[in-house]
PAZAPA-4460 file (N, C-alpha, C; in steps of 0.05 Angstrom, whole numbers, plus 32768, in hexadecimal, padded with zeros to 4 digits):
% residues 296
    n_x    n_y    n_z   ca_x   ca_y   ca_z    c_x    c_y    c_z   seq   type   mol
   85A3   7E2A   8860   8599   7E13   8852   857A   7E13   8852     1      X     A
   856D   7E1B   8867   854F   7E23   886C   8548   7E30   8855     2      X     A
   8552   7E42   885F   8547   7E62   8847   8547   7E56   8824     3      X     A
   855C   7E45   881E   8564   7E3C   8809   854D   7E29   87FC     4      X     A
   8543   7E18   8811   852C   7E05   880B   850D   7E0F   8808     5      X     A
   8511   7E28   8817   84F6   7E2F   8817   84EB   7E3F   87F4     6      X     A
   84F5   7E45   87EA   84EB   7E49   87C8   84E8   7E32   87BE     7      X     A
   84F5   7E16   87C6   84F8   7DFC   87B4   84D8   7DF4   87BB     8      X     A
   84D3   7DF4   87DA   84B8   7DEA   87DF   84A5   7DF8   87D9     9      X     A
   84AA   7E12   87E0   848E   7E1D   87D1   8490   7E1D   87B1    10      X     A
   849F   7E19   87A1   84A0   7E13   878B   8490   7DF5   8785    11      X     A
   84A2   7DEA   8794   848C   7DC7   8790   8470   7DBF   8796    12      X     A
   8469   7DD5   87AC   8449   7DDB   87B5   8439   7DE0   87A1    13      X     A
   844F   7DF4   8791   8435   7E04   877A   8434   7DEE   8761    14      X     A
   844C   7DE2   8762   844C   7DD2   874D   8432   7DBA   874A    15      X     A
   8436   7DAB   8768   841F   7D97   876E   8407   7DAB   876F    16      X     A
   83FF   7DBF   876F   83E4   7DCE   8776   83DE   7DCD   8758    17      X     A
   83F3   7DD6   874B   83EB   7DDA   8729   83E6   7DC5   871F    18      X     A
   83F2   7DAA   871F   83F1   7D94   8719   83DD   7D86   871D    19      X     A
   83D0   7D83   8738   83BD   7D7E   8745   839E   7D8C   873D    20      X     A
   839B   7DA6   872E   838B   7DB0   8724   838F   7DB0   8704    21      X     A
   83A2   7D9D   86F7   83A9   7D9D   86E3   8391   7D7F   86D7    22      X     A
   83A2   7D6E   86E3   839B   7D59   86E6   8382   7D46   86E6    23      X     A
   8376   7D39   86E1   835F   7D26   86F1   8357   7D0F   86E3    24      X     A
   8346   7CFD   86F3   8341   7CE0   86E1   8327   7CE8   86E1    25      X     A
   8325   7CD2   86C3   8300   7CD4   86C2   82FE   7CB4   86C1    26      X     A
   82EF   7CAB   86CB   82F1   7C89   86D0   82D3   7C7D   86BB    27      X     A
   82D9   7C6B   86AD   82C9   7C5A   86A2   82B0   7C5E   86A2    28      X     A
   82A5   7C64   86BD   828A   7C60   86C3   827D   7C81   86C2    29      X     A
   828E   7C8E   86BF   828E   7CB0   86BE   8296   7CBB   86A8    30      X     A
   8280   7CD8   869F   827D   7CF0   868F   828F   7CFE   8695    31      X     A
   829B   7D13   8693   82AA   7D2D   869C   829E   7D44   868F    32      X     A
   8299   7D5E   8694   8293   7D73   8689   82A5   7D88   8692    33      X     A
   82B4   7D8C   867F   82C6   7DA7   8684   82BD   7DBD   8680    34      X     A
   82BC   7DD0   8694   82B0   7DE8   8699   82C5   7E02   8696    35      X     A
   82CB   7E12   868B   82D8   7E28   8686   82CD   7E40   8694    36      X     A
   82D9   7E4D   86A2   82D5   7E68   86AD   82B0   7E61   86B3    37      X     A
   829B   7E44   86BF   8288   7E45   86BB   8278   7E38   86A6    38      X     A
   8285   7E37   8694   8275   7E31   867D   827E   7E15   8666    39      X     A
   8270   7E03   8665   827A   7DE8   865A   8284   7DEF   8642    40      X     A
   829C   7DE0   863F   82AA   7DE4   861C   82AC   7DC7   861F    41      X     A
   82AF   7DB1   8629   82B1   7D9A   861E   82A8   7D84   8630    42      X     A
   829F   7D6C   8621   82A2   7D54   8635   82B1   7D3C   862D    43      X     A
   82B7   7D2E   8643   82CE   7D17   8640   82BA   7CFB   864B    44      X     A
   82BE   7CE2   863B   82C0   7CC6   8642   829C   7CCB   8638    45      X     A
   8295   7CD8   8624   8277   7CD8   861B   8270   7CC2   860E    46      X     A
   8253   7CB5   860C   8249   7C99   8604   8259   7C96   85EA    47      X     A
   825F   7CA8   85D5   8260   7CA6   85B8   8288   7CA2   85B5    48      X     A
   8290   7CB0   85CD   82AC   7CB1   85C5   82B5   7CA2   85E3    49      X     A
   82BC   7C85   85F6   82C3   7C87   8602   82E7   7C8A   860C    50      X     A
   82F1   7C9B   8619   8305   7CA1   861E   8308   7CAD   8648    51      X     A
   830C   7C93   8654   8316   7C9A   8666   832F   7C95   866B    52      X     A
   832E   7CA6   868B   8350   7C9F   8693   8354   7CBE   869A    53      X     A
   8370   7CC1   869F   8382   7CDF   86A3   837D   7CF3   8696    54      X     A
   8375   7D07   869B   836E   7D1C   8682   8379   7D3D   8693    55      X     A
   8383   7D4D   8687   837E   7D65   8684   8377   7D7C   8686    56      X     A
   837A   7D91   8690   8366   7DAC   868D   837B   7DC3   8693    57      X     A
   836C   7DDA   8689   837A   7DEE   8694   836F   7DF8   86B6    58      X     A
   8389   7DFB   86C5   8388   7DFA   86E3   837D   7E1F   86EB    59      X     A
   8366   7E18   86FC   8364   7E35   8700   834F   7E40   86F4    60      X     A
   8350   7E31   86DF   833E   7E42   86C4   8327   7E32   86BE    61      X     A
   832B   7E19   86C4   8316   7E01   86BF   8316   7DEC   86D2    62      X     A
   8303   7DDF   86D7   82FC   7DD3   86E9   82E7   7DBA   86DE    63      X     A
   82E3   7DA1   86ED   82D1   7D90   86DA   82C1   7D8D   86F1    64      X     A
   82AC   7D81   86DE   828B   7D7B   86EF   8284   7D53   86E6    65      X     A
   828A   7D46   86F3   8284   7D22   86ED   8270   7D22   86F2    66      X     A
   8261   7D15   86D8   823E   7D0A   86D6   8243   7CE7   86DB    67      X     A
   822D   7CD6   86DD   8234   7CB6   86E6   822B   7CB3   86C2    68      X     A
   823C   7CA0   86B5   8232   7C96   8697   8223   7C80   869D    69      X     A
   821E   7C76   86B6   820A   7C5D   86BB   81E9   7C69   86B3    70      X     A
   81DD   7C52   86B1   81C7   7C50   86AD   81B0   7C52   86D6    71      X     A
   81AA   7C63   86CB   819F   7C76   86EE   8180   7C6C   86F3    72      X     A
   817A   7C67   8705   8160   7C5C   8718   8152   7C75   872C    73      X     A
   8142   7C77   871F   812F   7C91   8731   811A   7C84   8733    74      X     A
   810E   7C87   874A   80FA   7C7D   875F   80DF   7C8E   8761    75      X     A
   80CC   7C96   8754   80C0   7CA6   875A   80A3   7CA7   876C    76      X     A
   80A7   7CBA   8776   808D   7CBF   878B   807A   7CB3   8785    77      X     A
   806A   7CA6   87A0   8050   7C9A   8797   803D   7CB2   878F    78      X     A
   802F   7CAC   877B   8018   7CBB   8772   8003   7CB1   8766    79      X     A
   7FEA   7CBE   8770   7FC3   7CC0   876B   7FBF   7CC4   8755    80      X     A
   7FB6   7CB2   8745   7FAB   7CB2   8730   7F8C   7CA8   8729    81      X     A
   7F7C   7CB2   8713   7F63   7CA2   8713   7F63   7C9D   86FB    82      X     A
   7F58   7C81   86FE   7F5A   7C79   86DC   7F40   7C7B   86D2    83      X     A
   7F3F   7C6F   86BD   7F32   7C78   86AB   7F12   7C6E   86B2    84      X     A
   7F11   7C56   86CB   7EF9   7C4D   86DC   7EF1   7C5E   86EB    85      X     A
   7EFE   7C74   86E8   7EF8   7C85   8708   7F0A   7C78   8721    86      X     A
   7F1E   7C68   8723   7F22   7C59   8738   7F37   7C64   873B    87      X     A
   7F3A   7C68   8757   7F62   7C72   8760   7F6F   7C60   8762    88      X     A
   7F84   7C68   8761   7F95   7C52   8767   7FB3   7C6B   876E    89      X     A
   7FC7   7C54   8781   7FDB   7C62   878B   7FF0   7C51   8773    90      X     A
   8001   7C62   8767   8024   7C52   8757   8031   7C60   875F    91      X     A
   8046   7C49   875F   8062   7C53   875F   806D   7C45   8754    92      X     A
   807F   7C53   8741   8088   7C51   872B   80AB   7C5B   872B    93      X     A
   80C1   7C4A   8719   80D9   7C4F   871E   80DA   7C52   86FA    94      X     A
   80FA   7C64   86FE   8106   7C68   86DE   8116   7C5C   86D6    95      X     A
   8122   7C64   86C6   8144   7C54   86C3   8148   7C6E   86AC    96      X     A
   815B   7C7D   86AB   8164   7C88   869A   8183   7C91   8698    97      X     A
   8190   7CA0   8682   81B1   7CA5   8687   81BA   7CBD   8671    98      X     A
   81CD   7CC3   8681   81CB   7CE9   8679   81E1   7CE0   865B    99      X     A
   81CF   7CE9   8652   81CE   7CDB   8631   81E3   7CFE   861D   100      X     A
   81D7   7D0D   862D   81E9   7D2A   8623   81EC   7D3A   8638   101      X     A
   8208   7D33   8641   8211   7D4A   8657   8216   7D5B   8656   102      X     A
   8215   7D76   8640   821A   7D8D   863F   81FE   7D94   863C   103      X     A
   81E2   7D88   8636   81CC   7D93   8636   81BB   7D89   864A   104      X     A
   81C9   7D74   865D   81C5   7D74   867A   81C7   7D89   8688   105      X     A
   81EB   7D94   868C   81E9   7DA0   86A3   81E7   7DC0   869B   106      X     A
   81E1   7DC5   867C   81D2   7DDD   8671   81B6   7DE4   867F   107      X     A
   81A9   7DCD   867C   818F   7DCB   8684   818D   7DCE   86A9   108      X     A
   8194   7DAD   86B0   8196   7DAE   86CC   81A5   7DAF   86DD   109      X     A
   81BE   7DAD   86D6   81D3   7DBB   86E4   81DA   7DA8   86FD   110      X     A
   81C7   7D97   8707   81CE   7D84   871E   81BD   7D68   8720   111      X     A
   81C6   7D4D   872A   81BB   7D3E   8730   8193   7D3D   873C   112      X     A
   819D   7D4A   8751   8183   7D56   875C   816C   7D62   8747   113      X     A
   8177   7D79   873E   8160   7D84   8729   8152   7D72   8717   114      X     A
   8174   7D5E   870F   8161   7D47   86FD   814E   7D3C   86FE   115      X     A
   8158   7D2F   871A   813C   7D23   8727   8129   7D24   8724   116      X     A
   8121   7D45   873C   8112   7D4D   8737   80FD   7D55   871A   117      X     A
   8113   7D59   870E   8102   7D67   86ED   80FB   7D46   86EA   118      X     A
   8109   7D2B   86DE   80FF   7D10   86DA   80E1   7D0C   86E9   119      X     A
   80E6   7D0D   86FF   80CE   7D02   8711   80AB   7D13   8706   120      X     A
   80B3   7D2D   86FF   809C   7D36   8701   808E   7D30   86E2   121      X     A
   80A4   7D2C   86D1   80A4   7D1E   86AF   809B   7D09   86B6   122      X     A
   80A1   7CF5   86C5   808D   7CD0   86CD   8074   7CD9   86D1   123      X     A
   8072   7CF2   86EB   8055   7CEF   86F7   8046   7CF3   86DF   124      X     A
   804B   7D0E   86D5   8036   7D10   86C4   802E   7D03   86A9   125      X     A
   804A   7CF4   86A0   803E   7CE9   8691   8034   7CCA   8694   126      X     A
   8037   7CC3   86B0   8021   7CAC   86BD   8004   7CB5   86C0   127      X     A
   8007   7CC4   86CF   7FEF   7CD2   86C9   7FD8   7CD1   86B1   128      X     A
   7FE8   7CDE   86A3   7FDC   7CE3   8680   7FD2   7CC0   8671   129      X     A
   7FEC   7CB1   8677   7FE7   7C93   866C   7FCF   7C8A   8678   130      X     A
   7FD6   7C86   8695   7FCA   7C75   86A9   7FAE   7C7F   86AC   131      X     A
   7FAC   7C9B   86A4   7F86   7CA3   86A4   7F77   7C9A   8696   132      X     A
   7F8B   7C94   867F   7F73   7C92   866A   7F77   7C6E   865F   133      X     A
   7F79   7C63   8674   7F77   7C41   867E   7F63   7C3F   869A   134      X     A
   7F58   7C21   8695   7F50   7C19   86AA   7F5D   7C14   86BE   135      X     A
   7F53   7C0E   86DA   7F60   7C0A   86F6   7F70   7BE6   86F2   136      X     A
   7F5A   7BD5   86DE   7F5D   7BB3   86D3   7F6D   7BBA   86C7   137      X     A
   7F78   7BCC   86AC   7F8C   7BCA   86A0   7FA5   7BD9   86AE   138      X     A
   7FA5   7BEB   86BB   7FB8   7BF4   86CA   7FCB   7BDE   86DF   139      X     A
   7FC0   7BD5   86F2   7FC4   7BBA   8703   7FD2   7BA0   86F3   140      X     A
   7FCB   7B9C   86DD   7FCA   7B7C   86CF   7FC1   7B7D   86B3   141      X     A
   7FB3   7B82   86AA   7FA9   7B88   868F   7FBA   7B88   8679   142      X     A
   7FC1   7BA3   8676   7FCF   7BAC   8663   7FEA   7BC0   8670   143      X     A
   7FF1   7BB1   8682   8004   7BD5   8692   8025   7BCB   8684   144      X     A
   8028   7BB0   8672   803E   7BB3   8662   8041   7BCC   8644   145      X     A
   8020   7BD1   8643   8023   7BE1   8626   8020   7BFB   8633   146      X     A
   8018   7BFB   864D   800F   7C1C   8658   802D   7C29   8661   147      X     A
   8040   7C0B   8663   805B   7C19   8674   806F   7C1C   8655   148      X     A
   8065   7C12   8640   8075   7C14   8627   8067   7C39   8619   149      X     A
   8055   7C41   8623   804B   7C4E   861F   8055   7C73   862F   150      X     A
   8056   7C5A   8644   805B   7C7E   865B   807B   7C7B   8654   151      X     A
   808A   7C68   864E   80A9   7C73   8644   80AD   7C83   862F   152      X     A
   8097   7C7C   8619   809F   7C8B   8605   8094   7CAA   860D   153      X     A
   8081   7CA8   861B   8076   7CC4   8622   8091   7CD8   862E   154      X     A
   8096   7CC5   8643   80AB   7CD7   864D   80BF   7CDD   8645   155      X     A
   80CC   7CC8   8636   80E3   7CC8   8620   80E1   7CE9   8611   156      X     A
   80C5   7CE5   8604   80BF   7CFB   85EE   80C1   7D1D   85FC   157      X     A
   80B6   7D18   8615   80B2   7D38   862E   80CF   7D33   8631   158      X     A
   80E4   7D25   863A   80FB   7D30   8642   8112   7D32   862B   159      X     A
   810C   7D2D   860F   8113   7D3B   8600   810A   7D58   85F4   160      X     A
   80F2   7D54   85F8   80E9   7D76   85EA   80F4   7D87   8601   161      X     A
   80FB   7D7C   861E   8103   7D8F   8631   8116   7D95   8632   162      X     A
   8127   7D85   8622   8147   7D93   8621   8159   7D87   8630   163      X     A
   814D   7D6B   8643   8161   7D6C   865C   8179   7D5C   8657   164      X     A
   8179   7D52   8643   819A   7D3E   8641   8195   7D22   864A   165      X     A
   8183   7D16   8652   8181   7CFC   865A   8170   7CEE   8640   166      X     A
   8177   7CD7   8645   8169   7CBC   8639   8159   7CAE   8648   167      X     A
   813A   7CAE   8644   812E   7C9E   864E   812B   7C7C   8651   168      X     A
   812A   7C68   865E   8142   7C4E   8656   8121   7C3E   865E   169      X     A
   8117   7C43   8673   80F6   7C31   8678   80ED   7C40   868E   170      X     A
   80D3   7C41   868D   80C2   7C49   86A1   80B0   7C28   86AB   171      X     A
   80B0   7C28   86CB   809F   7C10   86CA   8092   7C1D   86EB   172      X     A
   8083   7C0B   86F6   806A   7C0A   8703   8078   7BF0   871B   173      X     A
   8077   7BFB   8731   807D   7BE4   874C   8067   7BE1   8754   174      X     A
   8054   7BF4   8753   803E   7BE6   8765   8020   7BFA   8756   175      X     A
   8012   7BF8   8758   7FFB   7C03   8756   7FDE   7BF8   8769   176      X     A
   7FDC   7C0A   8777   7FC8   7BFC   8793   7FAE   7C0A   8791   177      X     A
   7F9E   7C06   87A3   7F8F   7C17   87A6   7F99   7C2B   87C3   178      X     A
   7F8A   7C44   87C6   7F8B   7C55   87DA   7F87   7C4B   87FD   179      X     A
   7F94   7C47   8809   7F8A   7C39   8823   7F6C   7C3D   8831   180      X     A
   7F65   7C5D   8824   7F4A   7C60   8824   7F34   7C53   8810   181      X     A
   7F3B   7C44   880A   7F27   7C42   87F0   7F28   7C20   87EF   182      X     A
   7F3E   7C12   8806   7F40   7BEC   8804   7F2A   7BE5   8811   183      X     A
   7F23   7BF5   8823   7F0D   7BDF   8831   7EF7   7BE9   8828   184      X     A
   7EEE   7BFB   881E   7ED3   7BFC   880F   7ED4   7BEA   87F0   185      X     A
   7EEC   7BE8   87E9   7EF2   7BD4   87D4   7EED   7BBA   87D6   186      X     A
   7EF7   7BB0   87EC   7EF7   7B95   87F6   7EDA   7B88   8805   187      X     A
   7EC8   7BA1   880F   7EAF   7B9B   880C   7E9E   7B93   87FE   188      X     A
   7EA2   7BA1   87E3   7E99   7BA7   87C7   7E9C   7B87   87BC   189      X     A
   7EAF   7B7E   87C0   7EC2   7B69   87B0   7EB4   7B51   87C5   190      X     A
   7EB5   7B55   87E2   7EA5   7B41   87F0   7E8E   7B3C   87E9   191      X     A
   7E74   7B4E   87EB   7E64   7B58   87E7   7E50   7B46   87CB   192      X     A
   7E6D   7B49   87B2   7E67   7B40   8794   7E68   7B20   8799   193      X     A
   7E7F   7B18   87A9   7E82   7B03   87A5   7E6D   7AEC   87B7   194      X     A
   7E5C   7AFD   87CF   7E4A   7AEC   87E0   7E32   7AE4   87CF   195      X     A
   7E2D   7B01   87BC   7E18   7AFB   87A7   7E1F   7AED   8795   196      X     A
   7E34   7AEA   878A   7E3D   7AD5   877A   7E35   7AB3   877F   197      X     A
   7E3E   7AB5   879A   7E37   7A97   87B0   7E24   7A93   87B2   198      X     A
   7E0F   7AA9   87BB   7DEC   7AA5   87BA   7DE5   7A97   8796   199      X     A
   7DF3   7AB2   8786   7DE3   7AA4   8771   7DE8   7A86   8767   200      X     A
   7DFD   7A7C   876C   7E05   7A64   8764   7DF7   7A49   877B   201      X     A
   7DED   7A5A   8791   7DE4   7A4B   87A6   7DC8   7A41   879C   202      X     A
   7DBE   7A5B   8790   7D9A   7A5A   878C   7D9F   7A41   8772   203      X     A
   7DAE   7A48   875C   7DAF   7A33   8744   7DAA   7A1D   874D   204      X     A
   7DC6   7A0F   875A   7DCD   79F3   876B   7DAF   79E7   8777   205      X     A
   7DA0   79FD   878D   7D8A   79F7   8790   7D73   79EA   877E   206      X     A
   7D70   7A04   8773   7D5E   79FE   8759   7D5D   79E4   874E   207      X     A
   7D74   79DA   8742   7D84   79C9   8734   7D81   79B1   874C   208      X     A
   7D7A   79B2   8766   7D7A   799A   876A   7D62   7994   8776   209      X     A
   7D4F   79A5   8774   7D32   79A3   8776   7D2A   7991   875A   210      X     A
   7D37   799E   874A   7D35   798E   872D   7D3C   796E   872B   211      X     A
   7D4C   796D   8732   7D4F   7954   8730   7D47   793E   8745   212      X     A
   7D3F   794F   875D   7D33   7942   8774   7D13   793A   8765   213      X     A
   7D0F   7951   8757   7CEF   7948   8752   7CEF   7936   8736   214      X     A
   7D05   793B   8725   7D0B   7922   8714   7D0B   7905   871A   215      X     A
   7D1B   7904   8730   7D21   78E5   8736   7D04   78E0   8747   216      X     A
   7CF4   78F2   8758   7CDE   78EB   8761   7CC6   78E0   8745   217      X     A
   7CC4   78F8   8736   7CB2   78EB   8724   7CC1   78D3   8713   218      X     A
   7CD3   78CB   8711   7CDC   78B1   870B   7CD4   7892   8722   219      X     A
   7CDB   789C   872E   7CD6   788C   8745   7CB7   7888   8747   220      X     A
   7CAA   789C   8745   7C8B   7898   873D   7C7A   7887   872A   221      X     A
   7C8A   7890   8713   7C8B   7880   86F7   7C8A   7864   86FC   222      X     A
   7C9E   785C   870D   7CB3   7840   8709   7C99   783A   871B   223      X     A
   7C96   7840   8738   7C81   782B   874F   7C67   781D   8740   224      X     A
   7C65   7841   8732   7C49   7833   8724   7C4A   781D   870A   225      X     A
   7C5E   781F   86F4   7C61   7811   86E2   7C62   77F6   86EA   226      X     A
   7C76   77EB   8703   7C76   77DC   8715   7C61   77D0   8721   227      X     A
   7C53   77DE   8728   7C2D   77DD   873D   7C20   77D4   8725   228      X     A
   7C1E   77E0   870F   7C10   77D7   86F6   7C10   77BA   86EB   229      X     A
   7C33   77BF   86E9   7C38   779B   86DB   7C31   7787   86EF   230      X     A
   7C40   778E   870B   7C35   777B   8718   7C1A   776F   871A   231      X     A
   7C05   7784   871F   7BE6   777B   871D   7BDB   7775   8707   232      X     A
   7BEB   7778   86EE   7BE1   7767   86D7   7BEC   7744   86D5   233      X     A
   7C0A   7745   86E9   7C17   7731   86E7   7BFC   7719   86FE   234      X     A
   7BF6   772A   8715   7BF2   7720   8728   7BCF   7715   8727   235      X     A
   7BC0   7726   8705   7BAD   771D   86FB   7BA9   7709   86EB   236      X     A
   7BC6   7709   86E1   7BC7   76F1   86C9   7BC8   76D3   86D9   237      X     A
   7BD8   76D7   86F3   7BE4   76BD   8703   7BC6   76B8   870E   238      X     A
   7BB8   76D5   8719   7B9B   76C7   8728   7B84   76B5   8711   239      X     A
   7B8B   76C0   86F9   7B72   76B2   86E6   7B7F   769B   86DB   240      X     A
   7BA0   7697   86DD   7BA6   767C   86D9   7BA5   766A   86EF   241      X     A
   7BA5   7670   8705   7BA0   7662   871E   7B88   7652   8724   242      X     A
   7B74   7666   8720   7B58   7663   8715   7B4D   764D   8705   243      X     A
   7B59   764F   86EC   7B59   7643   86CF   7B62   7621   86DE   244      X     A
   7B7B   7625   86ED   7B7C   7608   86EF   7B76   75FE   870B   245      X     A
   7B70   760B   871F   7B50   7602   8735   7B39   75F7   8722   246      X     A
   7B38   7604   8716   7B20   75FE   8702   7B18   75E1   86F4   247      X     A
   7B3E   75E3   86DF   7B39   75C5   86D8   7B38   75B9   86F2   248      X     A
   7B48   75BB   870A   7B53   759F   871D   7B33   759D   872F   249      X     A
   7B25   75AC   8731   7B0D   75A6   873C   7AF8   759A   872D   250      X     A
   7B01   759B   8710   7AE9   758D   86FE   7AF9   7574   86F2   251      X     A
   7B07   7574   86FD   7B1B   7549   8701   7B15   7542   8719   252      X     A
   7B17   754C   8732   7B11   7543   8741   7B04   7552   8756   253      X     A
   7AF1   754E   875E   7AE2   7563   876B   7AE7   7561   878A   254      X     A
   7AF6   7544   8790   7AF9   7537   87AD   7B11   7555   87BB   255      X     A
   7B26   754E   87A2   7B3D   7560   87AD   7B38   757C   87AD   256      X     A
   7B24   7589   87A1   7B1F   759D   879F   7B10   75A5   87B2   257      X     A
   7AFB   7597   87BA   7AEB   75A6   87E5   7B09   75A1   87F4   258      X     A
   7B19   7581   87E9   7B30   7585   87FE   7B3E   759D   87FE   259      X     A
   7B4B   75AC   87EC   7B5B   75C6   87DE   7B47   75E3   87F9   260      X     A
   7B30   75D9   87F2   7B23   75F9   87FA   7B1A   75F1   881A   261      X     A
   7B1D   75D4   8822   7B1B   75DD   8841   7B36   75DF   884A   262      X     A
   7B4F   75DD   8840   7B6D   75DF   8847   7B6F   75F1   8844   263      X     A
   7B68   7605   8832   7B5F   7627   8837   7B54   7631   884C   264      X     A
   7B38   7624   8850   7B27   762C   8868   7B3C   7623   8886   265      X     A
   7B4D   7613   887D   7B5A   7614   88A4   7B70   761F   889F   266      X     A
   7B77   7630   8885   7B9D   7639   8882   7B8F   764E   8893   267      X     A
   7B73   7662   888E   7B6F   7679   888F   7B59   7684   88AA   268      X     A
   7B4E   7665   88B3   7B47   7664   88D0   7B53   765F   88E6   269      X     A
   7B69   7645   88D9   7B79   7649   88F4   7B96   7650   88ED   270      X     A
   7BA3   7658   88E0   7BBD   765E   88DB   7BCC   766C   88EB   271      X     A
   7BBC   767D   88F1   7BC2   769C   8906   7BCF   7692   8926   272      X     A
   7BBF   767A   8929   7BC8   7664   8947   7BBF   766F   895B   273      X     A
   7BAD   768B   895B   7BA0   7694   896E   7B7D   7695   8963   274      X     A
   7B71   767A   8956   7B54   767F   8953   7B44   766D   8967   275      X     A
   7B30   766B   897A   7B1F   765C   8981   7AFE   7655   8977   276      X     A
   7B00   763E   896F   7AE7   762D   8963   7AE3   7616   896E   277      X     A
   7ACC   7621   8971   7AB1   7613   8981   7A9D   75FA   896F   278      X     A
   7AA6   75E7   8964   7AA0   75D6   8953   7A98   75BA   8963   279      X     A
   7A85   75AF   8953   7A8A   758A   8960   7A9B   757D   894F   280      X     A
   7A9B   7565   895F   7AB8   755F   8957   7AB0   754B   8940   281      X     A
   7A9E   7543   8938   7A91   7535   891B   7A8B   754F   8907   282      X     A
   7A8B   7568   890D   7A8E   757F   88F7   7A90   7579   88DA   283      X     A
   7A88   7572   88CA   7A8E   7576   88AD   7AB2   7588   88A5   284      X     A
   7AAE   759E   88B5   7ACA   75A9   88B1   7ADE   75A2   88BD   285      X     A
   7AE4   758D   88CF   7AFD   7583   88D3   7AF3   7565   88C8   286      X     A
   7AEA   755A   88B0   7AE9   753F   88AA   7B04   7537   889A   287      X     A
   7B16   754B   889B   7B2A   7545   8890   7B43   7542   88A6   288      X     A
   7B3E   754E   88B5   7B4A   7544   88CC   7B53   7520   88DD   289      X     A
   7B33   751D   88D0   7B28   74FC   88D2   7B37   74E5   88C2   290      X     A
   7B33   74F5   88AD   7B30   74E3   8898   7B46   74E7   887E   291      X     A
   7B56   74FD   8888   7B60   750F   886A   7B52   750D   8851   292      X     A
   7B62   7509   883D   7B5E   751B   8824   7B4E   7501   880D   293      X     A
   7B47   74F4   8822   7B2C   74DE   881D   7B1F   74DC   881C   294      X     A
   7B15   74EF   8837   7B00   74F5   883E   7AEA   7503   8825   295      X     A
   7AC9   74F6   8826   7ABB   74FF   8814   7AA7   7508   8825   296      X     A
***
């Protein structure tokens, strides 16, 4: 019964071995390239025709190679560039692209890796090429939406004349810095501008308020004296009208008028409350004392 089973199994071995190399899925998200004795005769589940699922081959004789139909993210090396200021700066910069023709992919590069590599050195240089002939201002912030619409088509155009089977999808820019050697002589520079900046706005402010310090002084000058002026014309007009009517009131009555000017003579001799006078006491100058404003 042994002996009997043993052709059935190795019969069924070869069967699953054949089957098993007959056989394979290509899934949604996947290319297939069928390779013959080595050499591509076809591909399956391509952008233009999609068809996945269970497929086919001759066993032995052919074998397949799966590319990703996704849309791919490459990271590339930071790299020195000088723009068009003379100024360095460090980017790094990512892709997005997707193997757009897989028989002139893996004609060309034959592996993930190579791609890479071949993509990455297509960014540098054509960052390079863009980014030189821009400023360090437009590189940073400026204009780096039309410089990154720029380096795609660049690269787009080099990885078609190169043959390699991909589609360029965007090139963009994560960072663009300066050199770690080159921040703090930068940031000097930038300190440096902006202390003189502060001075000069310092000296203006000054200036500017010397100005108006000596404005409101010569106003203030203006005013005391205009002031000093009117007053002493005011304070001439009141003395010659004061005058004017001493004048009449001493030529009406002449009694009240020595009265008027000796009430002067004691506002201004004794007012002070510290004068001593040595007088008799019948004096002509205290007869008003005596007698008040009767007295003749």
């Amino acid at each position: 019964m042994n002996r009997r089973f043993v052709p059935l199994a190795v019969l069924a071995v070869g069967v699953l071995i054949v089957v098993a190399n007959t056989l394979f899925v290509v899934e949604q998200r996947e290319q297939a390239i069928v390779l013959r004795l080595g050499e591509p005769v076809r591909v399956i589940n391509t952008f233009a025709e999609s068809s996945p699922g269970l497929k086919a081959k001759i066993p032995f004789i052919e074998n397949v190679i799966k590319l990703d139909k996704r849309n791919l993210a490459l990271e590339a090396e930071q790299e020195e560039i000088i723009a068009a200021d003379q100024e360095r700066l460090v980017v790094d910069a990512f892709v997005r692209y997707r193997i757009s023709d897989p028989l002139q992919y893996y004609r060309t590069l034959r592996d993930e890796r190579t791609a890479r590599d071949r993509i990455e050195r297509l960014v540098n240089s054509s960052l390079r090429q863009v980014l030189g002939s821009a400023t360090s201002n437009d590189i940073i912030s400026g204009k780096r939406g039309q410089l990154m619409l720029q380096a795609q088509r660049d690269v787009a155009a080099r990885a078609a004349s190169s043959r390699l089977g991909v589609q360029i999808i965007d090139v963009r820019i994560k960072r663009a810095d300066l050199p770690a050697a080159n921040q703090a002589a930068v940031y000097r520079r930038m300190k440096t501008s902006r202390e003189q900046e502060a001075a000069q706005i310092r000296a203006i402010g000054e200036q500017q308020k010397r100005e108006i310090i000596a404005g409101a002084d010569k106003e203030v000058a203006i005013t005391l004296a205009t002031a000093s002026e009117e007053g002493e014309k005011t304070r001439g007009e009141g003395d010659a009208q004061r005058t004017r009517i001493f004048a009449q009131s001493f030529g009406k009555d002449p009694g009240f008028a020595a009265f008027y000017r000796s009430m002067q003579a004691y506002e201004q001799s004794l007012g002070q409350g510290d004068t001593t006078m040595v007088l008799s006491p019948d004096s002509a100058f205290f007869k008003y004392f005596e007698r008040g404003p009767s007295a003749r």
